[in-house]
C-alpha positions as CSV (number, residue, x, y, z in Angstrom):
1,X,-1.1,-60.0,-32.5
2,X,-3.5,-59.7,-35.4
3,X,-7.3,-61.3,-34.3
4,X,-10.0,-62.4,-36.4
5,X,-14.1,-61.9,-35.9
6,X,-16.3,-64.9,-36.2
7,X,-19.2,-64.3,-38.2
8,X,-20.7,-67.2,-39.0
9,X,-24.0,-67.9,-36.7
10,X,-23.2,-71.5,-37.2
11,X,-19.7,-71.2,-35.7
12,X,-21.8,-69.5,-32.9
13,X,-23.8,-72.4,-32.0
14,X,-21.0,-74.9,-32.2
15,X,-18.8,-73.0,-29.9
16,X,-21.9,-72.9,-27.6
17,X,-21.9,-76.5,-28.0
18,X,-18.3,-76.7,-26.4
19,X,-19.0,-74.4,-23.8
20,X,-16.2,-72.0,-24.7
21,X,-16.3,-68.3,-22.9
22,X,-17.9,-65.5,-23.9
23,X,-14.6,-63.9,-25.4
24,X,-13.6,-66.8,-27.8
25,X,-15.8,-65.8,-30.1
26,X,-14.8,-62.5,-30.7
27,X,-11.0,-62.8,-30.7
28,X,-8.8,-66.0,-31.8
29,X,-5.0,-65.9,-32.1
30,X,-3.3,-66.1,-35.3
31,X,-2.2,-69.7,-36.5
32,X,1.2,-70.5,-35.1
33,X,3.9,-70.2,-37.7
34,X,5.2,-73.3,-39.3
35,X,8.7,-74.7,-38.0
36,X,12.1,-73.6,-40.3
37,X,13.8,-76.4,-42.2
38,X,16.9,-77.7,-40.3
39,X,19.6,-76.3,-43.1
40,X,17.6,-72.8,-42.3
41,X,18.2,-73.5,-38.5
42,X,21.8,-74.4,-39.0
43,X,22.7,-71.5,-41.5
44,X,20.9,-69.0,-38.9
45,X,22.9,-71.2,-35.7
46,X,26.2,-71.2,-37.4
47,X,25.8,-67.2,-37.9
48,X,25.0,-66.3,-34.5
49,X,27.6,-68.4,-33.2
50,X,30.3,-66.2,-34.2
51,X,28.3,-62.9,-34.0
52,X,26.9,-62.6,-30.2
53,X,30.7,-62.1,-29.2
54,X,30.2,-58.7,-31.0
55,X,33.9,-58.7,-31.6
56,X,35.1,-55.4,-31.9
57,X,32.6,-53.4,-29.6
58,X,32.5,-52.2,-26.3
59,X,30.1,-51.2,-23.2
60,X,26.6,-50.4,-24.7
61,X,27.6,-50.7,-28.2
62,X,28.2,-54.2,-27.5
63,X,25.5,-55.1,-25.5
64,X,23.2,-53.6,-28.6
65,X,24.5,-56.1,-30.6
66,X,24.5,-58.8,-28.9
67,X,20.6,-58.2,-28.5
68,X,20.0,-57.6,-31.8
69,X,22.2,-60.8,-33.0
70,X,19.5,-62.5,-30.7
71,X,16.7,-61.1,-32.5
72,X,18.0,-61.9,-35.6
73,X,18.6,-65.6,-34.4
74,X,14.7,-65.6,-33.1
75,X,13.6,-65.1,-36.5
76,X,14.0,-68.7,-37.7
77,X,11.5,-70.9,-35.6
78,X,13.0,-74.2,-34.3
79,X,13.5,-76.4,-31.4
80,X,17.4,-75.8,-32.3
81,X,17.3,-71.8,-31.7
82,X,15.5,-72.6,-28.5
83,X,18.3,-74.4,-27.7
84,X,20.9,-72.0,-28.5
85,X,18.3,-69.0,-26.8
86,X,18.1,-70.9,-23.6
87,X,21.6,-71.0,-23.5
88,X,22.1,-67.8,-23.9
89,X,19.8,-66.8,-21.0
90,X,22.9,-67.8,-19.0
91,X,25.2,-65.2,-20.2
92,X,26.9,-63.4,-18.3
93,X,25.4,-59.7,-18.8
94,X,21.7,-59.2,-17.6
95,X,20.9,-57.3,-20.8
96,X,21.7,-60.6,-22.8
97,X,20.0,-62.7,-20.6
98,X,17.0,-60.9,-20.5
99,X,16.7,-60.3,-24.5
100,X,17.4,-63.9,-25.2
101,X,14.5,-64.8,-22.4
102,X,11.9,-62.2,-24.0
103,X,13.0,-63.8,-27.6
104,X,12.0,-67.1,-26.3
105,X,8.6,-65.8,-26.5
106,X,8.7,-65.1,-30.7
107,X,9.3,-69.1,-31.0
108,X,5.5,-69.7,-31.3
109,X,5.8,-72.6,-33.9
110,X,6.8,-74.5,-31.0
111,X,5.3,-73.3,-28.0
112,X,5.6,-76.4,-25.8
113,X,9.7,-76.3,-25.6
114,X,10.0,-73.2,-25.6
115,X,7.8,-72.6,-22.9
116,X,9.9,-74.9,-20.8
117,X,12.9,-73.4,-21.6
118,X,11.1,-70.3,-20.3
119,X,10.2,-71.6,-17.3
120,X,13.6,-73.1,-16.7
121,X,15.2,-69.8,-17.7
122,X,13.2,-68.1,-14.8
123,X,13.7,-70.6,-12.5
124,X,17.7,-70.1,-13.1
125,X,17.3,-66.6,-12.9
126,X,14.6,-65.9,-10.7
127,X,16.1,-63.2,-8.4
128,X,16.0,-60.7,-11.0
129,X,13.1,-59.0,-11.1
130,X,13.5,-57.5,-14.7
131,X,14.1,-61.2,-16.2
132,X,10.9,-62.7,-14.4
133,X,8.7,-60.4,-16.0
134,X,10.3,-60.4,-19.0
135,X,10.0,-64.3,-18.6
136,X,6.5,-63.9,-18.0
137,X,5.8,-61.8,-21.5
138,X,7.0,-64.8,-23.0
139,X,4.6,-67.5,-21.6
140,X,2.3,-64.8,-22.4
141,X,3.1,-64.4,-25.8
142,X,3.6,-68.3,-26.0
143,X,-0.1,-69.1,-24.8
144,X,1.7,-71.8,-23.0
145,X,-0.3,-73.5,-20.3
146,X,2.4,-75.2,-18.8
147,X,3.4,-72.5,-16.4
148,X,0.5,-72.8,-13.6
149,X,2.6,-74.3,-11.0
150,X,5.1,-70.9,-11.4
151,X,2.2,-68.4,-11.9
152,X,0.4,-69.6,-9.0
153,X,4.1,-68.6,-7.3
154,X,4.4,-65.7,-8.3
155,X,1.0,-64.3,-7.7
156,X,2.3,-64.4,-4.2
157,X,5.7,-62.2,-4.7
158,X,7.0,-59.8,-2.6
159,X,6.8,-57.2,-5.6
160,X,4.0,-55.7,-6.7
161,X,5.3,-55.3,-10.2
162,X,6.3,-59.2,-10.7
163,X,2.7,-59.8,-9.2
164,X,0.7,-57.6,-11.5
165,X,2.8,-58.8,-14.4
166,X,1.9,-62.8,-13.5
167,X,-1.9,-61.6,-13.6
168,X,-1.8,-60.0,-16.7
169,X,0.1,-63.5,-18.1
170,X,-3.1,-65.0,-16.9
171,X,-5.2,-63.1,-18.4
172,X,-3.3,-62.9,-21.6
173,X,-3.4,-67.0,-21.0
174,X,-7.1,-67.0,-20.4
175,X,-6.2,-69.9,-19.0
176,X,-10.0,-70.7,-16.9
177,X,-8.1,-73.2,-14.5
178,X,-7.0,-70.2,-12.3
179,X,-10.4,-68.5,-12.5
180,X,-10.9,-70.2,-8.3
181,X,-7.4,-68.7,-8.1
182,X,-8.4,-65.4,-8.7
183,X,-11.9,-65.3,-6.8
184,X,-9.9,-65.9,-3.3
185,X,-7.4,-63.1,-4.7
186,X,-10.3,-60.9,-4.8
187,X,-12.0,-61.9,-1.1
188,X,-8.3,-61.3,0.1
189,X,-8.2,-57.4,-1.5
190,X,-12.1,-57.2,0.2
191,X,-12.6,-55.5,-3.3
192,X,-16.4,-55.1,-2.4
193,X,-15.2,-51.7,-0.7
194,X,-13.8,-50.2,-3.8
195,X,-10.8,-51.2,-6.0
196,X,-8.7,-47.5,-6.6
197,X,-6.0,-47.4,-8.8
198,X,-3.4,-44.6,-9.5
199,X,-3.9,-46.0,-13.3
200,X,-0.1,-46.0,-14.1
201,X,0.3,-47.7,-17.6
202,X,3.8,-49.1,-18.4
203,X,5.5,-51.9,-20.6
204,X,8.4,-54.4,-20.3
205,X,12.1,-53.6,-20.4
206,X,15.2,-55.8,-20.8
207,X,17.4,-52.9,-21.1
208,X,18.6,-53.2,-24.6
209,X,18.5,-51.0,-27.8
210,X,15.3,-50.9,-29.8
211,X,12.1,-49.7,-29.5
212,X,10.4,-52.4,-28.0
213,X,13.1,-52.8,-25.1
214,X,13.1,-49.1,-24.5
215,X,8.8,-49.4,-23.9
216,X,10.0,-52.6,-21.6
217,X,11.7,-50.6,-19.7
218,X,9.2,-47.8,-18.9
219,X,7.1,-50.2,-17.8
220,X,9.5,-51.6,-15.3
221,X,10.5,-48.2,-14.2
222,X,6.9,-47.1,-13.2
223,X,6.3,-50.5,-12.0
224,X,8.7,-49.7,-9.7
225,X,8.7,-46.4,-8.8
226,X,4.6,-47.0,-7.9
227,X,5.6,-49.4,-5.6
228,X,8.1,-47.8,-4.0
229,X,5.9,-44.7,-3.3
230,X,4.8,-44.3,0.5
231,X,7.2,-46.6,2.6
232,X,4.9,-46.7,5.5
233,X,1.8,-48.0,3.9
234,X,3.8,-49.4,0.7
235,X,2.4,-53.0,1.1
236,X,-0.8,-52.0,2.0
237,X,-1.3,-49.6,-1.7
238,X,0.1,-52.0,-3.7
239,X,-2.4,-55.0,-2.7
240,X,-5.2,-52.4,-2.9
241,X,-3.8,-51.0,-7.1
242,X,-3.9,-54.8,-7.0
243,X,-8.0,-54.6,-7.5
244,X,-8.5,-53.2,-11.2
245,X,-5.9,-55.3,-12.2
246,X,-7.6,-58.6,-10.9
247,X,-11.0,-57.2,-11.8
248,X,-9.8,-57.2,-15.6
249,X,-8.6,-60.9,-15.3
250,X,-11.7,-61.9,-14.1
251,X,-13.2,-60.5,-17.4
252,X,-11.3,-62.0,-19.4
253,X,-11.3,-65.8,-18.1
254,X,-15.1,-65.5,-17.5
255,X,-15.7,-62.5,-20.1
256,X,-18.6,-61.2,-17.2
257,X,-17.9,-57.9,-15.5
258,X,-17.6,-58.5,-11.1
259,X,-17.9,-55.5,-8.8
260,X,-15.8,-58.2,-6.2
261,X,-15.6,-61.6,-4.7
262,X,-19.0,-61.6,-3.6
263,X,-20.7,-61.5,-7.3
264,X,-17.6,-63.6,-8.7
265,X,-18.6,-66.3,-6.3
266,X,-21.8,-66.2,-7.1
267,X,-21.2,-66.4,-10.6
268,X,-19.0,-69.5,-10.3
269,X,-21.9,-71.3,-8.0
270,X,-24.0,-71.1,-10.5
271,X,-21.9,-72.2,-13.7
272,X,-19.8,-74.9,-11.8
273,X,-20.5,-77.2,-14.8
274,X,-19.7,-74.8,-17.6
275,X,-16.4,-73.8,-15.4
276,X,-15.4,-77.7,-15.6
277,X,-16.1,-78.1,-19.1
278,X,-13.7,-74.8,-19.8
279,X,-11.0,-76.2,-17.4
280,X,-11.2,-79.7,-19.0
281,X,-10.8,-77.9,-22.3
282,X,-7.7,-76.1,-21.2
283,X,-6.2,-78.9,-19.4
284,X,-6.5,-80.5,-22.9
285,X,-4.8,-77.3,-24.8
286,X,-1.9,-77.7,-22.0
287,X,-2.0,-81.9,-22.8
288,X,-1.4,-80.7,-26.5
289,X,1.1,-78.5,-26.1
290,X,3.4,-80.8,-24.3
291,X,2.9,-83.4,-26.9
292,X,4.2,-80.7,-29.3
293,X,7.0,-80.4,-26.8
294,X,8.0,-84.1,-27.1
């Protein structure tokens, strides 16, 4: 996602003014795009009616085209091709369903409903592992703030890989109402007596043909396989690879660097009022986002 610097020392001051963290000043998302006409959603709708039955193919030739029909679809930003991507997160191949879920995430013009339909997605499909996280790329990618309830969820999962995936949302979110969340996450991993890491680095996967689904599904792969490593003490490794992982989300809701819960703690004793202004800012950017939604 490209980022712009801020220069100006007067922009400086003024974002001092409003209390905003130490990393909003060096990195701001691009503008959201600007929503299609309806004659461009309907032309775009009418097309991918007919061509996700991929009439003709077979097996994984089919299933590639039915993802890339999806992506094509995606292009054109509207609350219509949310619709219609929603409803294809109900198909009846996991490929599909996954693709049309992570394409949810490209419909940033309109961020509050299609972060619902994200959320909705997941909850429908929320036994499969590869679908949550690719669910969770989209809220990511979407900046969309209303998905604390469901983050706060899955931070407690019973796999390591949908867990370290819903911190990394947050700190893709830097969303600083979960910044309490992640101080007791930290006391919990006693990260005061060293965080270790194997330093595996993956990406998402939804299965399907292109190169971005084929780095997808490294990451789910390694996710995986790092967790399954060790039965005897697996639950007891994967808290403790937990600690980097929660260490950099801590940076980037607060931009300072922790050592563990004891300096985090210490940190938010001290800047209780600084850490209400961000939250009332961000509860705010969540109140905005659902009036987009409307």
């Amino acid at each position: 996602m490209p980022r712009l610097r801020t220069c100006s020392i007067f922009l400086s001051l003024l974002a001092l003014v409003f209390a905003a963290p130490a990393w909003a000043e060096e990195k701001k998302p691009a503008p959201p795009p600007e929503v299609d006409s309806e004659e461009d959603a309907a032309e775009a709708l009418a097309v991918f009616k007919t061509a996700i039955k991929a009439k003709g193919l077979k097996g994984d030739d089919k299933i590639a085209e039915q993802a890339h029909q999806i992506r094509v679809l995606a292009e054109v930003q509207h609350p219509k091709v949310v619709a219609a991507l929603l409803k294809t997160t109900k198909h009846r191949t996991p490929e599909v369903r996954t693709e049309a879920v992570l394409q949810l995430g490209t419909q940033r013009a309109c961020p509050g409903i299609a972060g619902k339909a994200v959320l909705a997605a997941m909850k429908k499909n929320e036994k499969d592992d590869t679908f949550t996280m690719a669910g969770l790329e989209s809220i990511g990618a979407l900046e969309y703030l209303g998905a604390k309830d469901r983050l706060r969820e899955l931070m407690k999962h019973n796999e390591y890989a949908v867990v370290k995936n819903a911190l990394v949302t947050i700190g893709k979110l830097k969303d600083t109402r979960f910044i309490e969340d992640i101080i007791k996450l930290m006391k919990k991993l006693k990260l005061e007596k060293g965080a270790k890491w194997d330093g595996v680095e993956v990406t998402y996967d939804t299965g399907t043909a292109g190169t971005h689904d084929q780095e997808m599904a490294e990451k789910i792969g390694k996710e995986k396989e790092a967790k399954n490593r060790g039965k005897g003490k697996r639950a007891a490794r994967s808290m403790r690879d937990l600690g980097p992982v929660v260490l950099q989300v801590a940076k980037d809701l607060t931009g300072q660097e922790f050592s563990g819960s004891i300096s985090a703690r210490k940190w938010a004793d001290k800047n209780k009022k600084q850490i209400t202004d961000w939250n009332k800012r961000d509860d705010q950017r969540e109140k905005n986002q659902k009036e987009m939604g409307k």
